[in-house]
FIVEXVEX-388489 format. One record per atom (N, C-alpha, C): residue in one letter; atom name; x, y, z. Coordinates in steps of 0.02 Angstrom, whole numbers. Each point is the difference from the previous one (the first is absolute). Layout:
BEGIN
- resn:name:xx:yy:zz
- a:CA:X:Y:Z $
...
//
This chain:
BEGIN
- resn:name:xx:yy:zz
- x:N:-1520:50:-1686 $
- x:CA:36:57:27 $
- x:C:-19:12:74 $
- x:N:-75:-25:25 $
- x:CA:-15:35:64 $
- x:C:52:-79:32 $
- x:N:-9:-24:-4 $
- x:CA:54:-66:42 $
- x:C:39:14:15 $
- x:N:49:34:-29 $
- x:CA:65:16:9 $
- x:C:17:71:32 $
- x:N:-54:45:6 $
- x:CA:10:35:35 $
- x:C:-34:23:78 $
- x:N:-46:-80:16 $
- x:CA:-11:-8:48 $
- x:C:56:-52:36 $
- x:N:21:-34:-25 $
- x:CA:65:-42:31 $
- x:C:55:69:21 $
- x:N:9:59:-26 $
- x:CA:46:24:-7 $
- x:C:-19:54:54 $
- x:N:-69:18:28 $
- x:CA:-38:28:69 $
- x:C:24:-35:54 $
- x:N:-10:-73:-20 $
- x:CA:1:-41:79 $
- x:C:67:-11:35 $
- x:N:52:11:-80 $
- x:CA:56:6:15 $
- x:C:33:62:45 $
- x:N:-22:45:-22 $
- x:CA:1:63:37 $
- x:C:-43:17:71 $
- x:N:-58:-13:-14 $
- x:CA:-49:-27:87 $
- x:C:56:-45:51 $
- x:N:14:-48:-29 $
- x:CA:41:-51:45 $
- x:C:55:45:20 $
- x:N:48:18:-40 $
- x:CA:86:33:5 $
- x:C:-34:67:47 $
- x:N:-51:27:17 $
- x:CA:-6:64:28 $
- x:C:-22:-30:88 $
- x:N:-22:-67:0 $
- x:CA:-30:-43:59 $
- x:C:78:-24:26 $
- x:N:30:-17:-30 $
- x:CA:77:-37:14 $
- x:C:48:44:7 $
- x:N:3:72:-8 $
- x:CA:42:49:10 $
- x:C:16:4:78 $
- x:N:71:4:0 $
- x:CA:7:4:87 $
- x:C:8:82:19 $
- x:N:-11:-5:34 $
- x:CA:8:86:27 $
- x:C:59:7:12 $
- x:N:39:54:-15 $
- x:CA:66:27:13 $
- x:C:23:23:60 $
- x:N:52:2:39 $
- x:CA:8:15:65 $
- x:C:38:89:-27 $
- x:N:-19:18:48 $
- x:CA:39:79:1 $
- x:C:59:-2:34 $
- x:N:24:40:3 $
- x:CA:63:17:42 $
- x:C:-9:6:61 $
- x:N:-41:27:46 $
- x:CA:-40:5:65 $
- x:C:-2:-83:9 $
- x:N:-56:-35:-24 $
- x:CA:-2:-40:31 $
- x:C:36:-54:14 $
- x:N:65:2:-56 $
- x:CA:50:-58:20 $
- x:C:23:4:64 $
- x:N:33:83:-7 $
- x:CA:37:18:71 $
- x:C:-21:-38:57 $
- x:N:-90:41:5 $
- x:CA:-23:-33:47 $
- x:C:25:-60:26 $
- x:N:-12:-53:-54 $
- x:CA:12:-71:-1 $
- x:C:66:-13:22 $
- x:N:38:24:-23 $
- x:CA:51:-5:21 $
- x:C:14:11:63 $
- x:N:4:79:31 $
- x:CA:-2:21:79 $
- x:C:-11:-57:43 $
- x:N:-101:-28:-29 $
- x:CA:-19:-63:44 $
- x:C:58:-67:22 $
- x:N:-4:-13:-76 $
- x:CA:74:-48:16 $
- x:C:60:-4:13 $
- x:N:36:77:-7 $
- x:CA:60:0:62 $
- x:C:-36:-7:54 $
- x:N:-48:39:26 $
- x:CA:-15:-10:70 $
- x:C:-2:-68:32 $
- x:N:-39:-35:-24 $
- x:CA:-9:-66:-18 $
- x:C:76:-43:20 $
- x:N:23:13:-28 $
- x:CA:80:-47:5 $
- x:C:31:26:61 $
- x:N:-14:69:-1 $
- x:CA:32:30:70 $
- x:C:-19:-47:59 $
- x:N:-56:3:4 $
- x:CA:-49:-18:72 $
- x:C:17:-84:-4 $
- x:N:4:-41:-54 $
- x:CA:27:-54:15 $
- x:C:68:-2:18 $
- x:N:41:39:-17 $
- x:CA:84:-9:9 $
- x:C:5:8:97 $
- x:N:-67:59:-13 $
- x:CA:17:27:96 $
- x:C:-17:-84:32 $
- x:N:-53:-29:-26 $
- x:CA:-24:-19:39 $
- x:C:49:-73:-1 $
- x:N:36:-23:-38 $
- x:CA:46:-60:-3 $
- x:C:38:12:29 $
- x:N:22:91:16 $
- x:CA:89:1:46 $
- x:C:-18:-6:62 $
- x:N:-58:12:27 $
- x:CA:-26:9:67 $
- x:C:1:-66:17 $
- x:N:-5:-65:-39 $
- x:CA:-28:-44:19 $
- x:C:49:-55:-1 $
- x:N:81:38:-39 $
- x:CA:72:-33:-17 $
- x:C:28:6:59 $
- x:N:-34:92:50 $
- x:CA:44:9:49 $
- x:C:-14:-10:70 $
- x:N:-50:-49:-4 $
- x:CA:-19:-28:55 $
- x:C:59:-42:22 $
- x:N:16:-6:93 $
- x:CA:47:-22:7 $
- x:C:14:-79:-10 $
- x:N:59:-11:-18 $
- x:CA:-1:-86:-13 $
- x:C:37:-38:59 $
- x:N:-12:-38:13 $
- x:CA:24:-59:53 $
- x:C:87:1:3 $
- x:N:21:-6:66 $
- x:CA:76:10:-21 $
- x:C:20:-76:4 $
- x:N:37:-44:-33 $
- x:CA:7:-69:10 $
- x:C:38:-4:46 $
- x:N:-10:-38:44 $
- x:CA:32:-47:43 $
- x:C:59:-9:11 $
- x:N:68:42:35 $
- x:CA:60:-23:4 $
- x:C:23:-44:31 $
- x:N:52:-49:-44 $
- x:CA:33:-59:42 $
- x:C:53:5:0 $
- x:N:10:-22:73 $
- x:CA:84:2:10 $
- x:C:42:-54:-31 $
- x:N:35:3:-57 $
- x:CA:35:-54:-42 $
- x:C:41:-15:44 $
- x:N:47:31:59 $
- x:CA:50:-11:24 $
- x:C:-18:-52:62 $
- x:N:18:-83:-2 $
- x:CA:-43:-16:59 $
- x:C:60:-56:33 $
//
């Protein structure tokens, strides 16, 4: 009898060690906020860098 209800401790020791902690409502947001910001500051920083000026090509006179 004690066997089986020490297997049945360690089972419970372990499952209380392996438990993940729950997120609240607060801290998703947070998480979240971070990562719009996050996407923001990359989007700024790709248009700034789309609207750099580009080279105008070369016109030729076809008519010759």
């Amino acid at each position: 009898m004690e066997t089986k209800l020490t297997r049945f401790d360690a089972f419970l020791e372990n499952a209380k060690k392996n438990k993940a902690t729950k997120k609240n409502v607060k801290q998703s947001l947070k998480e979240f906020e971070a990562y719009k910001a996050q996407v923001a500051r990359e989007k700024a920083t790709n248009k700034t860098a789309k609207t750099a000026p580009q080279k105008q090509p070369i016109e030729q006179d076809f008519i010759k």
